[in-house]
N, C-alpha and C positions, 0 to 999 in steps of 0.2 A: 539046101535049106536046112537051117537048126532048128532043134524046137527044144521048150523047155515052158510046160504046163502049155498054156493058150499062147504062149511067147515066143513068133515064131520070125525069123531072118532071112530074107532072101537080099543073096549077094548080086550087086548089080552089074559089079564088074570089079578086074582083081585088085585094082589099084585106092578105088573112093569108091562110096556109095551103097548102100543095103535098105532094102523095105523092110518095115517093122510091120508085123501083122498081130492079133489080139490081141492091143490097145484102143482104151478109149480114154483119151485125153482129157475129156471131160469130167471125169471120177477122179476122187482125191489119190492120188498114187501113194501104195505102201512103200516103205524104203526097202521093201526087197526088190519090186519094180523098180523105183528108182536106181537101185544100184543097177538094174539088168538095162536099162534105156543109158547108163552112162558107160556099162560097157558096150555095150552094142556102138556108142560113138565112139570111144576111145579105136574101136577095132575096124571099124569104118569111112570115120572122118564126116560125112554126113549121113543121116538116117530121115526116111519117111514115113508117115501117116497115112493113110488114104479113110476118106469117108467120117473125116472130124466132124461134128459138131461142136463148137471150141468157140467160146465167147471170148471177148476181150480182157474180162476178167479172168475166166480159167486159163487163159493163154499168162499172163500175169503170174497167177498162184504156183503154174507148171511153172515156168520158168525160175522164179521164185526159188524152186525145190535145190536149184541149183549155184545158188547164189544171191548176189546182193547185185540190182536191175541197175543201167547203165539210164540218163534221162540224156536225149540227143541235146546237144544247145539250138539246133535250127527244124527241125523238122518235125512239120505237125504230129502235135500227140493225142488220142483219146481223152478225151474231157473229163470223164469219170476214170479212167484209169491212165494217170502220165507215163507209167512204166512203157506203156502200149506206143511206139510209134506210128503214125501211119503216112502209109506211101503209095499217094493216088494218083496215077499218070494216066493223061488225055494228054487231046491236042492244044490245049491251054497249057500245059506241063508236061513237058517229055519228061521222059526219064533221065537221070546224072548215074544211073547206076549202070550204063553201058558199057561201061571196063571192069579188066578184071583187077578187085583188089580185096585185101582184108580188112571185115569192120573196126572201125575206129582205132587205128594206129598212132593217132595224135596223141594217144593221152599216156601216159606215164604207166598204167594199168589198164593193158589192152583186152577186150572181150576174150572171157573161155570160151562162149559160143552164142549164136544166134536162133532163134525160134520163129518161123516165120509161116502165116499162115494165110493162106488164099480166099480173100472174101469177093471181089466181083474180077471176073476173068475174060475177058476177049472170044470171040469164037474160035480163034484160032491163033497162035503166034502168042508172045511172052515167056518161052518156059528162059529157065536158067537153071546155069552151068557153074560148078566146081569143081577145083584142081586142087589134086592136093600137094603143097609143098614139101612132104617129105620122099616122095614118090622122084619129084621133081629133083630135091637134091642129089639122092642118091642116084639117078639118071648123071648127074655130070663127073667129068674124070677126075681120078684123085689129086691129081696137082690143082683142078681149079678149086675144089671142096676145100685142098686145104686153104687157099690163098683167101677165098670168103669168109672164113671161119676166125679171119685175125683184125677184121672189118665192121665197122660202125657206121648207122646209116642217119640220116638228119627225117623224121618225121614231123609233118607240120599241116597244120588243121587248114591255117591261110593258103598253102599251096594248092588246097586241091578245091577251097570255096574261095572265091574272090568275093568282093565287092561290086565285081562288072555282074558277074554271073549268077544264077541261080540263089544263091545266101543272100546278095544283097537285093534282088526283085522280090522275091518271095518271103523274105525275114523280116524286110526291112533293116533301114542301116542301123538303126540303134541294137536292135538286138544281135544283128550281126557283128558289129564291135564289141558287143559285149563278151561274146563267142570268142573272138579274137583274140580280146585282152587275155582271157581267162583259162585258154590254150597255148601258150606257147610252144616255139617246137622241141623236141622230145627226140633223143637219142637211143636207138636198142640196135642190137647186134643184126648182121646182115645173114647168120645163119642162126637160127633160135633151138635151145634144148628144148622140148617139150616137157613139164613139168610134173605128168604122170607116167607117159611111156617112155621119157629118156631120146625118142626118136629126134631125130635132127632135120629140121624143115628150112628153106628159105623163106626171109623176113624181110622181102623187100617187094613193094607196089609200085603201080605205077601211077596212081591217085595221091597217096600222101606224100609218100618219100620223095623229098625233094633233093637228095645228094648224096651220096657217099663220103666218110670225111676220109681226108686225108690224099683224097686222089682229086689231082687237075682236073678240072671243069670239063674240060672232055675226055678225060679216061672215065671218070664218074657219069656221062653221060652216054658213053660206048657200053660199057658194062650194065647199067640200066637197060639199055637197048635189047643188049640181050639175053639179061633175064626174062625180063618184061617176055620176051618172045617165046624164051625157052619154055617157063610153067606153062603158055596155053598148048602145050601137044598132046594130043588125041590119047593118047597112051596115060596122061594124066587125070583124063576127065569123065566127070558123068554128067550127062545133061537131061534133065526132069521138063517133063509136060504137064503144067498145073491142070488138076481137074475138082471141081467146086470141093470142098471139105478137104483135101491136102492139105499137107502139116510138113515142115522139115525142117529139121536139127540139127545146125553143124559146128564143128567144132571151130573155132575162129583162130587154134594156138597155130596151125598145120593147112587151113586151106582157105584160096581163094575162090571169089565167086564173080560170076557176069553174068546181068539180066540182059538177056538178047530182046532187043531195040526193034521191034517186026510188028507190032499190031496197031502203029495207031490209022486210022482216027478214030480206035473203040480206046475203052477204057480198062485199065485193069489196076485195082486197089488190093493190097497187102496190108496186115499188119503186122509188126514184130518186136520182139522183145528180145532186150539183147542183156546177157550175164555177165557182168565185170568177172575177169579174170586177175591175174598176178604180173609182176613185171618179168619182162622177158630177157631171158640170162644164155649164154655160151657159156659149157662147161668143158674145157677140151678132156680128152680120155688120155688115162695114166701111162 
Protein backbone atom coordinates (compact mmCIF):
# COMPACT_ATOMS: atom_id res chain seq x y z
CA UNK A 1 0.00 0.00 0.00
CA UNK A 2 1.01 3.76 -0.95
CA UNK A 3 0.17 6.67 0.79
CA UNK A 4 0.43 10.18 0.13
CA UNK A 5 -1.66 12.56 2.68
CA UNK A 6 -5.19 10.69 3.25
CA UNK A 7 -4.41 9.11 -0.47
CA UNK A 8 -3.99 5.85 -0.07
CA UNK A 9 -3.58 2.50 -2.77
CA UNK A 10 -3.99 -0.87 -2.35
CA UNK A 11 -2.95 -2.95 -5.20
CA UNK A 12 -5.19 -5.80 -6.04
CA UNK A 13 -3.34 -7.78 -7.99
CA UNK A 14 -0.04 -7.34 -10.33
CA UNK A 15 -1.50 -7.14 -13.52
CA UNK A 16 -5.21 -4.52 -13.16
CA UNK A 17 -6.80 -3.28 -10.41
CA UNK A 18 -6.13 -0.98 -6.92
CA UNK A 19 -8.56 0.32 -4.20
CA UNK A 20 -8.56 3.93 -3.59
CA UNK A 21 -8.99 4.89 -0.03
CA UNK A 22 -9.47 8.69 1.59
CA UNK A 23 -11.72 9.78 -1.13
CA UNK A 24 -15.01 11.22 -1.03
CA UNK A 25 -16.32 11.50 -4.28
CA UNK A 26 -18.85 13.48 -3.30
CA UNK A 27 -16.57 16.78 -2.48
CA UNK A 28 -15.72 18.92 -5.35
CA UNK A 29 -12.06 17.44 -6.17
CA UNK A 30 -8.98 19.83 -6.19
CA UNK A 31 -6.74 19.21 -9.35
CA UNK A 32 -4.15 18.01 -7.29
CA UNK A 33 -6.53 15.09 -6.33
CA UNK A 34 -7.50 14.88 -9.66
CA UNK A 35 -4.29 14.48 -11.01
CA UNK A 36 -3.58 11.70 -8.16
CA UNK A 37 -7.05 9.62 -9.12
CA UNK A 38 -5.66 9.92 -12.87
CA UNK A 39 -2.59 8.52 -11.99
CA UNK A 40 -3.57 5.98 -9.72
CA UNK A 41 -5.60 4.84 -13.11
CA UNK A 42 -3.12 5.29 -15.49
CA UNK A 43 -0.86 2.74 -13.14
CA UNK A 44 -3.77 0.47 -12.51
CA UNK A 45 -6.11 0.24 -15.27
CA UNK A 46 -9.17 0.22 -12.92
CA UNK A 47 -9.57 1.95 -9.52
CA UNK A 48 -12.14 1.66 -6.52
CA UNK A 49 -14.21 3.44 -4.10
CA UNK A 50 -15.90 1.93 -1.41
CA UNK A 51 -18.47 3.53 0.93
CA UNK A 52 -19.63 6.63 -1.76
CA UNK A 53 -22.37 8.48 -1.30
CA UNK A 54 -22.31 9.72 -4.93
CA UNK A 55 -25.53 11.17 -6.45
CA UNK A 56 -26.21 11.22 -10.05
CA UNK A 57 -25.24 14.58 -10.31
CA UNK A 58 -21.82 14.33 -8.55
CA UNK A 59 -21.26 11.28 -10.40
CA UNK A 60 -21.65 13.65 -13.58
CA UNK A 61 -19.40 16.66 -12.22
CA UNK A 62 -16.64 13.80 -11.22
CA UNK A 63 -16.63 12.58 -14.36
CA UNK A 64 -16.89 15.76 -15.86
CA UNK A 65 -13.26 16.64 -14.31
CA UNK A 66 -12.06 14.41 -16.85
CA UNK A 67 -13.48 15.13 -19.98
CA UNK A 68 -16.24 15.99 -22.18
CA UNK A 69 -19.41 12.87 -21.22
CA UNK A 70 -20.17 10.54 -23.98
CA UNK A 71 -24.65 10.47 -24.31
CA UNK A 72 -25.50 6.48 -25.18
CA UNK A 73 -27.83 6.58 -28.36
CA UNK A 74 -30.04 3.58 -26.73
CA UNK A 75 -29.95 3.19 -23.21
CA UNK A 76 -31.88 4.80 -20.49
CA UNK A 77 -30.50 7.96 -19.03
CA UNK A 78 -31.28 9.91 -15.82
CA UNK A 79 -33.88 12.61 -16.40
CA UNK A 80 -32.30 15.29 -14.73
CA UNK A 81 -28.93 14.50 -15.63
CA UNK A 82 -28.40 12.70 -19.42
CA UNK A 83 -24.79 12.36 -18.91
CA UNK A 84 -25.89 9.73 -16.36
CA UNK A 85 -26.63 6.29 -18.01
CA UNK A 86 -28.61 3.94 -16.42
CA UNK A 87 -28.53 0.15 -16.31
CA UNK A 88 -31.27 -1.68 -14.50
CA UNK A 89 -31.48 -5.50 -15.06
CA UNK A 90 -34.26 -7.81 -13.70
CA UNK A 91 -36.03 -10.55 -14.95
CA UNK A 92 -38.04 -8.36 -17.38
CA UNK A 93 -34.32 -7.21 -18.58
CA UNK A 94 -31.44 -9.43 -18.45
CA UNK A 95 -28.36 -7.98 -18.86
CA UNK A 96 -26.43 -7.49 -22.75
CA UNK A 97 -23.37 -6.67 -20.69
CA UNK A 98 -22.56 -10.46 -20.25
CA UNK A 99 -19.21 -10.49 -22.49
CA UNK A 100 -16.38 -9.32 -22.33
CA UNK A 101 -15.81 -5.94 -24.36
CA UNK A 102 -14.70 -2.31 -24.46
CA UNK A 103 -17.23 0.63 -23.95
CA UNK A 104 -18.30 2.05 -27.04
CA UNK A 105 -15.95 1.13 -29.93
CA UNK A 106 -18.37 2.08 -32.50
CA UNK A 107 -17.56 5.62 -32.65
CA UNK A 108 -14.67 7.23 -34.23
CA UNK A 109 -13.59 8.57 -30.54
CA UNK A 110 -13.69 5.77 -28.14
CA UNK A 111 -14.25 6.39 -24.28
CA UNK A 112 -10.88 7.34 -22.00
CA UNK A 113 -12.82 5.65 -19.28
CA UNK A 114 -16.00 4.64 -17.50
CA UNK A 115 -17.40 5.68 -13.86
CA UNK A 116 -19.68 3.37 -12.54
CA UNK A 117 -21.52 3.29 -9.62
CA UNK A 118 -23.74 0.88 -7.58
CA UNK A 119 -27.13 1.93 -6.55
CA UNK A 120 -29.49 -1.16 -6.00
CA UNK A 121 -27.50 -4.66 -5.67
CA UNK A 122 -28.63 -8.34 -5.44
CA UNK A 123 -27.98 -10.26 -2.33
CA UNK A 124 -25.60 -12.06 -3.83
CA UNK A 125 -24.02 -12.51 -7.42
CA UNK A 126 -23.45 -9.46 -10.12
CA UNK A 127 -19.92 -8.50 -9.41
CA UNK A 128 -17.83 -7.79 -12.55
CA UNK A 129 -14.72 -8.47 -14.11
CA UNK A 130 -11.69 -6.53 -15.92
CA UNK A 131 -8.94 -7.58 -18.16
CA UNK A 132 -6.44 -5.66 -19.08
CA UNK A 133 -5.43 -5.49 -22.62
CA UNK A 134 -1.90 -4.60 -22.31
CA UNK A 135 -1.08 -7.36 -19.90
CA UNK A 136 -2.83 -9.40 -22.54
CA UNK A 137 -0.71 -8.23 -25.39
CA UNK A 138 2.45 -8.44 -23.97
CA UNK A 139 1.44 -12.30 -22.82
CA UNK A 140 1.46 -13.15 -26.68
CA UNK A 141 4.74 -14.08 -28.73
CA UNK A 142 6.69 -11.80 -30.62
CA UNK A 143 6.00 -13.01 -34.07
CA UNK A 144 2.14 -12.75 -33.27
CA UNK A 145 2.46 -9.01 -31.62
CA UNK A 146 4.21 -8.20 -34.63
CA UNK A 147 1.70 -9.59 -37.17
CA UNK A 148 -1.44 -7.72 -35.08
CA UNK A 149 0.25 -4.71 -35.01
CA UNK A 150 0.00 -4.23 -39.09
CA UNK A 151 -3.91 -5.00 -38.71
CA UNK A 152 -7.19 -2.94 -38.82
CA UNK A 153 -10.26 -4.05 -37.46
CA UNK A 154 -14.08 -3.15 -38.76
CA UNK A 155 -16.03 -1.60 -35.38
CA UNK A 156 -19.79 -1.48 -35.87
CA UNK A 157 -22.58 -0.29 -33.45
CA UNK A 158 -25.19 -2.52 -35.73
CA UNK A 159 -23.28 -5.65 -35.04
CA UNK A 160 -23.51 -5.85 -31.65
CA UNK A 161 -27.46 -4.18 -31.29
CA UNK A 162 -29.74 -5.55 -33.84
CA UNK A 163 -33.12 -4.72 -34.50
CA UNK A 164 -34.25 -8.50 -33.35
CA UNK A 165 -32.66 -7.89 -29.96
CA UNK A 166 -32.56 -5.76 -27.09
CA UNK A 167 -32.14 -2.00 -29.10
CA UNK A 168 -35.00 -2.76 -30.99
CA UNK A 169 -37.55 -4.18 -28.00
CA UNK A 170 -36.44 -1.69 -25.56
CA UNK A 171 -35.50 1.54 -27.94
CA UNK A 172 -37.93 1.11 -29.95
CA UNK A 173 -37.38 0.89 -33.92
CA UNK A 174 -37.44 4.56 -34.53
CA UNK A 175 -34.89 5.57 -32.25
CA UNK A 176 -32.87 2.58 -32.85
CA UNK A 177 -32.43 3.53 -36.63
CA UNK A 178 -31.67 6.59 -35.69
CA UNK A 179 -28.68 5.13 -33.56
CA UNK A 180 -27.94 3.24 -36.78
CA UNK A 181 -27.97 5.84 -39.15
CA UNK A 182 -25.85 8.05 -37.04
CA UNK A 183 -23.04 5.21 -36.30
CA UNK A 184 -21.69 3.91 -38.99
CA UNK A 185 -18.87 1.36 -38.63
CA UNK A 186 -15.65 2.74 -37.66
CA UNK A 187 -12.15 1.49 -38.34
CA UNK A 188 -9.09 1.45 -35.46
CA UNK A 189 -6.06 -0.50 -35.26
CA UNK A 190 -6.13 -4.22 -33.93
CA UNK A 191 -3.31 -3.35 -31.32
CA UNK A 192 -3.87 0.46 -29.85
CA UNK A 193 -0.80 2.89 -28.63
CA UNK A 194 -2.20 4.15 -25.48
CA UNK A 195 -2.03 7.92 -25.63
CA UNK A 196 -0.61 8.80 -22.12
CA UNK A 197 1.57 5.79 -21.18
CA UNK A 198 2.73 4.85 -24.79
CA UNK A 199 1.83 1.01 -23.52
CA UNK A 200 0.48 -1.10 -26.17
CA UNK A 201 -2.91 -3.04 -25.66
CA UNK A 202 -5.25 -5.14 -27.79
CA UNK A 203 -8.14 -3.32 -29.59
CA UNK A 204 -10.23 -5.91 -30.50
CA UNK A 205 -13.90 -7.28 -28.79
CA UNK A 206 -15.96 -9.56 -29.17
CA UNK A 207 -19.29 -7.27 -29.08
CA UNK A 208 -18.38 -4.68 -31.59
CA UNK A 209 -15.87 -5.80 -33.84
CA UNK A 210 -17.23 -7.39 -36.47
CA UNK A 211 -13.97 -8.32 -38.82
CA UNK A 212 -10.65 -7.83 -39.25
CA UNK A 213 -9.90 -6.23 -42.74
CA UNK A 214 -7.86 -7.76 -45.03
CA UNK A 215 -8.15 -11.39 -43.77
CA UNK A 216 -10.73 -14.25 -45.46
CA UNK A 217 -13.71 -14.55 -43.53
CA UNK A 218 -12.43 -17.33 -41.63
CA UNK A 219 -8.95 -16.46 -40.86
CA UNK A 220 -10.71 -13.17 -39.45
CA UNK A 221 -12.96 -15.31 -37.60
CA UNK A 222 -10.27 -17.92 -36.30
CA UNK A 223 -8.16 -15.14 -34.88
CA UNK A 224 -11.24 -13.36 -33.26
CA UNK A 225 -11.67 -16.73 -31.71
CA UNK A 226 -8.66 -16.38 -30.24
CA UNK A 227 -8.19 -13.35 -28.96
CA UNK A 228 -11.68 -13.24 -27.76
CA UNK A 229 -10.40 -16.19 -25.61
CA UNK A 230 -6.84 -15.16 -24.94
CA UNK A 231 -7.65 -11.60 -22.89
CA UNK A 232 -10.18 -13.52 -20.43
CA UNK A 233 -7.18 -15.57 -18.56
CA UNK A 234 -6.91 -15.34 -14.89
CA UNK A 235 -3.50 -13.94 -14.99
CA UNK A 236 -5.22 -10.83 -16.72
CA UNK A 237 -7.99 -10.24 -14.39
CA UNK A 238 -9.52 -8.65 -11.36
CA UNK A 239 -12.96 -9.34 -10.50
CA UNK A 240 -15.00 -6.87 -7.87
CA UNK A 241 -17.94 -7.76 -5.55
CA UNK A 242 -20.35 -4.71 -5.47
CA UNK A 243 -21.16 -3.67 -1.97
CA UNK A 244 -23.86 -0.71 -1.60
CA UNK A 245 -21.80 2.95 -2.06
CA UNK A 246 -18.92 1.32 -4.42
CA UNK A 247 -17.52 3.44 -7.20
CA UNK A 248 -15.09 2.22 -10.02
CA UNK A 249 -13.02 3.92 -12.59
CA UNK A 250 -11.56 2.38 -15.46
CA UNK A 251 -9.63 3.21 -18.00
CA UNK A 252 -11.44 2.12 -21.34
CA UNK A 253 -8.04 3.05 -23.76
CA UNK A 254 -6.44 -0.69 -22.16
CA UNK A 255 -9.28 -2.76 -20.62
CA UNK A 256 -12.07 -4.96 -20.94
CA UNK A 257 -14.77 -5.66 -18.78
CA UNK A 258 -17.71 -8.55 -18.06
CA UNK A 259 -20.88 -8.30 -15.80
CA UNK A 260 -21.27 -11.77 -14.63
CA UNK A 261 -24.80 -12.93 -15.42
CA UNK A 262 -25.59 -14.84 -11.71
CA UNK A 263 -28.37 -13.00 -9.77
CA UNK A 264 -31.43 -12.85 -11.32
CA UNK A 265 -34.65 -13.05 -10.49
CA UNK A 266 -33.38 -10.00 -8.03
CA UNK A 267 -32.43 -6.88 -9.40
CA UNK A 268 -29.41 -4.88 -9.71
CA UNK A 269 -29.33 -1.03 -11.15
CA UNK A 270 -25.92 0.93 -11.99
CA UNK A 271 -25.36 3.95 -13.08
CA UNK A 272 -22.54 5.38 -15.32
CA UNK A 273 -20.97 8.03 -16.87
CA UNK A 274 -18.69 7.48 -19.56
CA UNK A 275 -15.56 10.18 -20.63
CA UNK A 276 -14.97 10.48 -24.54
CA UNK A 277 -11.60 9.85 -25.14
CA UNK A 278 -9.42 10.42 -28.51
CA UNK A 279 -9.08 8.37 -31.63
CA UNK A 280 -7.06 5.31 -31.43
CA UNK A 281 -3.70 5.17 -33.24
CA UNK A 282 -0.61 2.34 -33.74
CA UNK A 283 2.70 3.97 -33.53
CA UNK A 284 5.24 1.25 -34.40
CA UNK A 285 8.76 1.91 -32.58
CA UNK A 286 11.90 3.34 -34.34
Amino acid sequence: MTRSNSFQIEVLSPAIGALVRGVNLAEPASDDLIGEIRSALLAHKVIFFEGQDFTPGQQRDFAARFGDLHLHPLYDRNDAHPEIMIIDNHVDNPTDNNFWHTDVTFIETPPMGSILAARTLPPTGGDTMWASMSAAYDALSAPMQRFLEGLEAIHDFAYAFTAQGLAGSQAGRERYEKAVAENPPVTHPVVRCHPETGQRGIFVNSVFTRRIKGLRREESQALMTFLNAHVQKPEFVVRWRWRSGDVAFWDNRNTQHRAVDDFLPHRRIMTRATVLGDRPFFAPTA
